[in-house]
C-alpha positions as CSV (number, residue, x, y, z in Angstrom):
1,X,16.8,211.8,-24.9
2,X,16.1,214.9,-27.3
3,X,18.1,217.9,-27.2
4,X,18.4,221.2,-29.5
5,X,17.9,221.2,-32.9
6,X,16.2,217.2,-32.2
7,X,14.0,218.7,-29.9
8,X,12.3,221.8,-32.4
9,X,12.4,219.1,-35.6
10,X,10.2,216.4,-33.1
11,X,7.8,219.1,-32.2
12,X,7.5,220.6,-35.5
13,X,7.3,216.7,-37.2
14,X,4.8,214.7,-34.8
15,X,2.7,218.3,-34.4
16,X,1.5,218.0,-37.9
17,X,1.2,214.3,-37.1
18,X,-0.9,214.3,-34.0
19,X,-3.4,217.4,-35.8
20,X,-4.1,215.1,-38.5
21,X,-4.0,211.9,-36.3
22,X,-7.1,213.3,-35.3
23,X,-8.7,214.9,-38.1
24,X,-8.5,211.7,-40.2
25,X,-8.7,209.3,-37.1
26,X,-5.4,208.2,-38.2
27,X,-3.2,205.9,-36.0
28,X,0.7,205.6,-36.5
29,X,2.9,203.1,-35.4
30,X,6.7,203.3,-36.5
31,X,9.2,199.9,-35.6
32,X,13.0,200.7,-35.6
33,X,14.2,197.7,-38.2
34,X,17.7,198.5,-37.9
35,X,20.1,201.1,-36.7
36,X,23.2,201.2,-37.6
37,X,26.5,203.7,-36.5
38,X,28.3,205.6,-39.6
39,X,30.4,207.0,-37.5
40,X,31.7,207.3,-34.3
41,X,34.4,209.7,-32.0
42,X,34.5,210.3,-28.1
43,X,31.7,212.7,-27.9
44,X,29.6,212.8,-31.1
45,X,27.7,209.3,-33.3
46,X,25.9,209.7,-36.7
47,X,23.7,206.9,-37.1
48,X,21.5,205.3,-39.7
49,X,18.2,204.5,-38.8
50,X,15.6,201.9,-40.8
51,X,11.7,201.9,-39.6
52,X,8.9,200.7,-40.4
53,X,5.9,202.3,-40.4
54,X,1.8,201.3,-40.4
55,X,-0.6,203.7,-40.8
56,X,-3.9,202.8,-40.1
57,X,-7.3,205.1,-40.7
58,X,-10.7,203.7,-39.4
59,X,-12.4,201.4,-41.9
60,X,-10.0,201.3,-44.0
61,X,-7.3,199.1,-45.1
62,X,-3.9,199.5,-43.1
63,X,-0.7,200.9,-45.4
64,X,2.6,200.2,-44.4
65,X,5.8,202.0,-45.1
66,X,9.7,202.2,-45.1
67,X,11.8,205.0,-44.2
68,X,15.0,206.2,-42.8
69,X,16.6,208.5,-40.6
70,X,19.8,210.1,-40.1
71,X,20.4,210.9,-36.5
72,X,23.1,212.6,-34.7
73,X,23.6,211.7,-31.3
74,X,26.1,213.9,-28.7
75,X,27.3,212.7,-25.1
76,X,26.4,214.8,-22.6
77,X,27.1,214.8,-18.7
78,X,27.5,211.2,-19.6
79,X,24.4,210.6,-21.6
80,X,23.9,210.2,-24.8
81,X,21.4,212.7,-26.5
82,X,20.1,213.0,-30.1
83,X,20.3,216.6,-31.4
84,X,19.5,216.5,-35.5
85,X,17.7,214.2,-36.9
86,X,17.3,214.1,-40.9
87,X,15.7,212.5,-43.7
């Protein structure tokens, strides 16, 4: 589903995550709310993307939290692939 630019900014992004995952003991659990296209053409979509996120550290109270995306989405070979996703 990943491709270029996606694919180094996933790595870079849930690396840090998963090294401190573990350090802290920290679980992470992210809902897509909404998703939404901003724009559209034959081989390229921009979309907007709302999640919710729980973070959740052993004995200790859970903490939720809202964010968004901006994701860019190219067909390929007649798939659909993200390539940038932004904050």
């Amino acid at each position: 589903v990943l491709a270029g630019k996606a694919l180094q900014q996933y790595a870079a992004l849930f690396g840090q995550v998963e090294k401190q995952a573990a350090d802290q003991k920290l679980t992470l659990t992210t809902h897509v709310v909404r998703a939404g296209v901003t724009r559209l053409t034959g081989s390229s979509a921009h979309l907007l993307v709302f999640l919710d996120q729980v973070y959740e550290r052993r004995g200790r109270p859970a903490t939720t939290a809202s964010a968004q995306l901006s994701v860019t989405a190219e067909l390929r070979d007649g798939q659909w692939r993200i390539v940038e996703i932004g904050s």
